[in-house]
Every structure is written in C-alpha cells, then in structure tokens.
NUFIGU-812772 format. One record per residue (C-alpha): residue number from 0; residue in three letters; chain; x, y, z. Coordinates in steps of 0.2 Angstrom, whole numbers, plus 5000, padded with zeros to 4 digits. Each point is the difference from the previous one (the first is absolute). Example, Ala and Ser with C-alpha at 12.3 -4.5 7.8 and 13.67 -1.06 7.14 Angstrom:
BEGIN
n	res	chain	c1	c2	c3
0	Ala	A	5062	4978	5039
1	Ser	A	5006	5017	4997
***
This chain:
BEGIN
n	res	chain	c1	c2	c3
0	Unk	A	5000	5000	5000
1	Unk	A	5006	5017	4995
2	Unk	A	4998	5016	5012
3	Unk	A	5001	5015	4996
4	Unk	A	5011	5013	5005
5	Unk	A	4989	5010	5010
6	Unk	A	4991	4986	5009
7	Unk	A	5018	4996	5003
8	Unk	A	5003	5016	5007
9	Unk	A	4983	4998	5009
10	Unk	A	5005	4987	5010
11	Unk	A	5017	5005	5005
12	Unk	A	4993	5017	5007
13	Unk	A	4986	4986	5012
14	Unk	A	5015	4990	5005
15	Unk	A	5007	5016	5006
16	Unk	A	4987	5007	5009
17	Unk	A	4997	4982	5008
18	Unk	A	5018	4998	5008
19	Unk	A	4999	5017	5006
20	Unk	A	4984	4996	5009
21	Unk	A	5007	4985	5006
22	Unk	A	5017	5011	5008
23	Unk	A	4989	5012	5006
24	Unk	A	4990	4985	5009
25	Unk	A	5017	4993	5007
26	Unk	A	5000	4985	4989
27	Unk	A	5016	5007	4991
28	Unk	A	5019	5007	5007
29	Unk	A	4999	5006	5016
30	Unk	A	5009	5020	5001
31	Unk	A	5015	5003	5011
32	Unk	A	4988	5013	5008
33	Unk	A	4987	4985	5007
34	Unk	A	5016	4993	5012
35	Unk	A	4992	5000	5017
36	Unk	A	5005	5016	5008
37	Unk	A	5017	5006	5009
38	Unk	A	4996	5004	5017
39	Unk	A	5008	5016	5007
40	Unk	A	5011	4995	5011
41	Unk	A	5008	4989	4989
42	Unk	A	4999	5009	4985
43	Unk	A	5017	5003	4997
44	Unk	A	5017	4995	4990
45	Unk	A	5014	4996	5008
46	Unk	A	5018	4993	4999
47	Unk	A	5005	4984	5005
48	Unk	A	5018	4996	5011
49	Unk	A	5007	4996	4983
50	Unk	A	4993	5014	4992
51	Unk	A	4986	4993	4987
52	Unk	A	4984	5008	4999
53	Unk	A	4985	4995	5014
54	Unk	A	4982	5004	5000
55	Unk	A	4995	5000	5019
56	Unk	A	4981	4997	4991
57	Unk	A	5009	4980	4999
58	Unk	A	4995	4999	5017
59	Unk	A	4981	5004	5001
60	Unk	A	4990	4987	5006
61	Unk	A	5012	4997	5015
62	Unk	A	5006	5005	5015
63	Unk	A	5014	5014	4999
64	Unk	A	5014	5005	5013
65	Unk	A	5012	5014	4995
66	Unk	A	5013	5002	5010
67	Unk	A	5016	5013	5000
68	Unk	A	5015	4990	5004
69	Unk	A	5018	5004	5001
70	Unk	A	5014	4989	5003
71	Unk	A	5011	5010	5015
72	Unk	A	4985	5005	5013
73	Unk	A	4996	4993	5018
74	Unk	A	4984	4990	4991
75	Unk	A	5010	4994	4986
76	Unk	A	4998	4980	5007
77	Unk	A	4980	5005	4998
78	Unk	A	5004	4993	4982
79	Unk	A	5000	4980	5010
80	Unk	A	4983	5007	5004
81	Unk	A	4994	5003	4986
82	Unk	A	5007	4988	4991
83	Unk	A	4990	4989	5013
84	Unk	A	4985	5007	4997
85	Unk	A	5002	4999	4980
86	Unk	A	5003	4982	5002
87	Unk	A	4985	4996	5012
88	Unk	A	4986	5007	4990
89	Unk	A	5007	5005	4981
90	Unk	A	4992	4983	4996
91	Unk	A	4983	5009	5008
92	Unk	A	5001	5016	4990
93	Unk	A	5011	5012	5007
94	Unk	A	5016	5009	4995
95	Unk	A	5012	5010	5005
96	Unk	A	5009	5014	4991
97	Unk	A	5016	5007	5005
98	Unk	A	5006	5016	4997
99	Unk	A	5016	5004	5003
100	Unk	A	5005	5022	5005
101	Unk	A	5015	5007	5008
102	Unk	A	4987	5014	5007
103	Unk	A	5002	4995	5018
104	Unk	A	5020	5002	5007
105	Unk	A	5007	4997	4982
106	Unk	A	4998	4980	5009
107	Unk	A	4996	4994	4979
108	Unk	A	5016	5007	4991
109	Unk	A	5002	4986	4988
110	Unk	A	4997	4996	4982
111	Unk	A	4985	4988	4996
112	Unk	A	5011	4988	4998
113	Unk	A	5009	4998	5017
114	Unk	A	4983	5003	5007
115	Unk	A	4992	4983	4991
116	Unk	A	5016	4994	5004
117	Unk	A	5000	5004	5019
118	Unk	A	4980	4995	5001
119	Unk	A	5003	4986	4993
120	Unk	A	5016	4991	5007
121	Unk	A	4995	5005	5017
122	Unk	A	4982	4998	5004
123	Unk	A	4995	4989	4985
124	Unk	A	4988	5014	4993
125	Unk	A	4990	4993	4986
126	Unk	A	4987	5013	5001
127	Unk	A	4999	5012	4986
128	Unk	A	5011	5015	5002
129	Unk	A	5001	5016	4993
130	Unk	A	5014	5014	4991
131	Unk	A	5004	5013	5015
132	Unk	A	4987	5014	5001
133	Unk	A	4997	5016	5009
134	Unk	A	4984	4998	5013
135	Unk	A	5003	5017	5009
136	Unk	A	5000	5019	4996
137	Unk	A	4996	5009	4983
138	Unk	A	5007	4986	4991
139	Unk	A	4993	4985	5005
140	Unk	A	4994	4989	4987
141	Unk	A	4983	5000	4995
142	Unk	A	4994	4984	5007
143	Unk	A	5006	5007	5018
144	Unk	A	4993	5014	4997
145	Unk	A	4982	4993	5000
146	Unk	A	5004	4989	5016
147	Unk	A	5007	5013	5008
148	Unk	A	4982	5010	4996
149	Unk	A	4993	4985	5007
150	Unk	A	4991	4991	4984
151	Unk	A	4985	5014	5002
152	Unk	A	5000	4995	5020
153	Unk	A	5004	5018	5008
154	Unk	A	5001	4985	5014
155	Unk	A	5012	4992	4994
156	Unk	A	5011	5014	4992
157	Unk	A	5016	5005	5007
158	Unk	A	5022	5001	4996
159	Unk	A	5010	4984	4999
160	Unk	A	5009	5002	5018
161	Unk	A	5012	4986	4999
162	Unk	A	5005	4984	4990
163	Unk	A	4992	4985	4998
164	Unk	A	4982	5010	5002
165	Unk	A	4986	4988	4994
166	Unk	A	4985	5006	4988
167	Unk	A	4987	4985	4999
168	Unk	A	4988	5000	4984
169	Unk	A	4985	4988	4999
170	Unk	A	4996	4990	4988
171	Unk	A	4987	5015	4993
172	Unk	A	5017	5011	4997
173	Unk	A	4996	5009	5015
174	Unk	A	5011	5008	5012
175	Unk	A	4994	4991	5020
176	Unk	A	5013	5003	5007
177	Unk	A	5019	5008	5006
178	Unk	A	5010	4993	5014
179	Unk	A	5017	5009	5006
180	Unk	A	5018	4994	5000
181	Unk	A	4999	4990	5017
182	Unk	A	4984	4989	4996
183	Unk	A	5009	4984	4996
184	Unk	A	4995	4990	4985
185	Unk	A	4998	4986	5008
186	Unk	A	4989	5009	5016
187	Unk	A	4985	4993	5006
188	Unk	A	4992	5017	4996
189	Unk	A	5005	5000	4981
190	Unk	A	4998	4981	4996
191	Unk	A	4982	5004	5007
192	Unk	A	4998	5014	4989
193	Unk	A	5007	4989	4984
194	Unk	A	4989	4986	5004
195	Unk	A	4985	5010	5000
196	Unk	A	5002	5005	4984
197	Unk	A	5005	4984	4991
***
C-alpha cells in the first residue's frame, strides 16, 4: 500500500504530539529538575580530604554529624569516639563528617594529607573526612555559616567555640541539634540523642 506524503506527514506530527503527552504524564525521561529535593542543611558542595568534589546532598536520607576536628587539641583522642560511634550505627543510618580547621589555637596546621594520614594511622578513622575549612569569623565557609545561624533555629544558632563541636542533622536534613567540645562522642547523653533519631 502506497501513502501519501501528507498522510505521512499526518502521522508523524500524531506520534509527536502522543510521546509528548506521554512525558508530560511521566511515562517518558524523568528531568534532572524532578530529583527529590536537597534539604538546606545539606545543600552544599564540598571537598573531600583528598580533594575531589562532594555534594553533602549524598547524605540526605540519614543521619548527619559534622564535626570540626584538628589534630594537635586537648580533644583530639575524641576521634576514637567518633570513630566508635561511626562503627556502632553507620550500618543503621548515620554518618559522620569531619571537617578539619586550624581556627581554634592554630592545633590543625597540616596539609590534608598528614591529616588523613594522622586520622587514619592513629585512631583508625574510616569516617568520611573533609579538606580543611574555616568555621569561624567573616570567612567561614558557607555550610558553617548556616549551622552557625542555627539551620533557621534562632535556638540553635550560635559561633563554633571549640574543636570537635557536634551539629546533628535528621534524617529530614534538619538541624536537631549542637553539642559543645566536652560532650564525648561516645556519652550517654549524645548516644541518646543519635539513637533517637535513627
């Protein structure tokens, strides 16, 4: 059977129309743009100790502790702890982000190397760990900025006063909570808090 041109052209305008109703429906290629959203708090990019790109949005869905940590403080054997703690519930839905800063008592002068290197060879870290950033003054990176404005919890706002200060996220992306230098990882108050929230 021989078609015409036009009815040709007929049908390939239908088919067309048809596949773009079908897209429109969601039958077709999803868009970049229908990814479930970032939440806020987590909605940043970042640099990993060996320097490659990292988008804290990786994490949603779990629960988040950030923590600045330097090698040459008073609570650098914290790191056992939170090495501790990754070990007991990663497998549950937490993890813990450490992000190294010489902002407190220049006690982090080292390259990112030496400081994976250190982390590593002495307290066995295998959490994930960060390029050295700036969490105080006008300076401070953008993801301290927002914890240090307390995640939209005037409650919750406040500066970094020490190392190894502890921002817990939920597993919504939301800011819960911010324990100081001298709450031990592995405290009955802060494994309390963690397993509330797994």
């Amino acid at each position: 059977m021989m078609w015409s041109t036009n009815r040709i052209a007929a049908i390939a305008i239908t088919l067309t129309f048809a596949s773009g109703i079908v897209a429109m429906a969601g039958g077709g290629p999803r868009e970049q743009g229908s990814k479930k959203a970032c939440p806020p708090a987590l909605d940043f990019m970042t640099k990993t100790i060996d320097g490659a790109d990292k988008s804290l949005c990786d994490y949603s869905g779990n629960v988040v502790v950030i923590v600045n940590v330097a090698s040459k403080c008073g609570y650098t054997p914290q790191y056992k702890g939170l090495e501790e703690l990754n070990a007991k519930y990663r497998e549950r839905g937490l993890r813990v982000l450490g992000f190294p800063s010489n902002d407190f008592g220049g006690q982090e002068p080292g390259t990112e190397a030496e400081i994976k290197a250190f982390c590593t060879s002495k307290f066995g870290v295998t959490f994930d760990m960060f390029s050295k950033v700036t969490v105080k003054g006008e300076g401070k990176t953008p993801l301290y900025a927002f914890l240090t404005a307390g995640g939209g919890d005037p409650s919750l706002a406040g500066d970094v006063k020490w190392n190894f200060q502890k921002y817990v996220i939920d597993r919504n992306g939301k800011l819960v909570g911010v324990f100081s230098t001298k709450v031990d990882p592995m405290s009955p108050e802060f494994t309390a808090a963690i397993e509330k929230l797994l």
